[in-house]
N, C-alpha and C positions, 0 to 999 in steps of 0.2 A: 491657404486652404487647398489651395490646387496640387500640391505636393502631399497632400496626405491625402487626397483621393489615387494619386498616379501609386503611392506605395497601398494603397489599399488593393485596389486594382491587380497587382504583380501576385499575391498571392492566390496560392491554386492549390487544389486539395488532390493529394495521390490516393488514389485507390490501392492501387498494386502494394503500397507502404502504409497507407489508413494511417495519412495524415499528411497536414497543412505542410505548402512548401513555397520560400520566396521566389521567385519568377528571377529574373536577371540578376546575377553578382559583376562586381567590379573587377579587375584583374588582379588585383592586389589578392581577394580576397581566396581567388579561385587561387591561386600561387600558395598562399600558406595554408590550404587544404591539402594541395597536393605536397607540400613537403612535410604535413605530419603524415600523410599517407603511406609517401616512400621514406621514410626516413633511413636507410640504408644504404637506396643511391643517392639520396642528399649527402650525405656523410660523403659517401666514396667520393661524389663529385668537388665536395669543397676540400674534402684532399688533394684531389689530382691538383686543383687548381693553386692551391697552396704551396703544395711542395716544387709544383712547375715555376711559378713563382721567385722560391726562393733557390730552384738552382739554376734560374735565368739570373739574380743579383751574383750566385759564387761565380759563377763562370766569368759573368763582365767584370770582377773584383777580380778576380786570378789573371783577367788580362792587360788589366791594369796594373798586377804585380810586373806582369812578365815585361813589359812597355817598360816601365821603368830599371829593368836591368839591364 
């Protein structure tokens, strides 16, 4: 019972938007807000991170080519 009064509680009514809004989010949730938000620096950034990724494996693979010549 005490946990549906504490989320009763969180919610708060906007004026400025003329309407109901929940008080505190988790991290989680605030994170997959803001990447439907930017979804174009998301993208870019799990590019960068991606292809940085895969040509940190070419390089240490080509120097392992070159070691064994």
């Amino acid at each position: 019972m005490e946990y549906a009064k504490d989320e009763i509680f969180q919610v708060r009514y906007n004026t400025k938007l003329n309407r109901l809004e929940i008080g505190e989010q988790n991290w989680i949730n605030r994170l997959c807000q803001k990447i439907k938000r930017h979804k174009l620096l998301t993208t870019a950034i799990i590019t960068f991170i991606m292809f940085g990724t895969i040509n940190i494996v070419m390089i240490s693979s080509f120097m392992k080519i070159l070691q064994n010549i």
